[in-house]
C-alpha positions, 0 to 999 in steps of 0.5 A, spaced: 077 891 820 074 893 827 079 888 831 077 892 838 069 888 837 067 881 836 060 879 834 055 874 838 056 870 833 064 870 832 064 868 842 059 863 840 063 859 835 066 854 835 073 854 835 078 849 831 085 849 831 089 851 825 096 851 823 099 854 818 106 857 816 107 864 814 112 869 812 116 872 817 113 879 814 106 876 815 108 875 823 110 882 824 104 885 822 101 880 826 105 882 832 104 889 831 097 890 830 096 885 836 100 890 840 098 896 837 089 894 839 091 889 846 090 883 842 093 877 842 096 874 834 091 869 834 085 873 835 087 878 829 088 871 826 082 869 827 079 875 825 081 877 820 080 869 816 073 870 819 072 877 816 075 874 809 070 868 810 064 873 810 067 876 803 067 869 800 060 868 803 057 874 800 061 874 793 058 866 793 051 869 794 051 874 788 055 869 784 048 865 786 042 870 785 046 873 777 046 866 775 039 864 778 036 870 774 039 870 768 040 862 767 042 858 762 044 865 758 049 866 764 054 859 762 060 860 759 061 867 759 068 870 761 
């Protein structure tokens, strides 16, 4: 993960809050990745779920283009 850029489109987002517990592990390699590049703990955070939400993005687009084109064949299977 490049934490030292952000694209235009992760600037010009809109930003929601978000809440959430974690383990104390977790927040110690939070604080130490934000010390370590100069960043605040909740832009690693923010970061890091959007790089996440890209995964899932293009996991779901795969998912989508191998069912489309092998159609009904493609239900059911395991």
């Amino acid at each position: 993960m490049d934490f030292k850029q952000e694209g235009a489109a992760s600037v010009a987002a809109e930003l929601i809050d978000l809440r959430a517990k974690i383990t104390e592990r977790a927040n110690q390699v939070l604080e130490a990745h934000a010390i370590a590049f100069g960043l605040e703990k909740s832009e690693v955070v923010r970061k890091a779920l959007d790089e996440w939400a890209e995964r899932q993005i293009h996991i779901s687009s795969v998912i989508c283009r191998l069912t489309r084109s092998e159609g009904d064949a493609g239900k059911g299977r395991a």
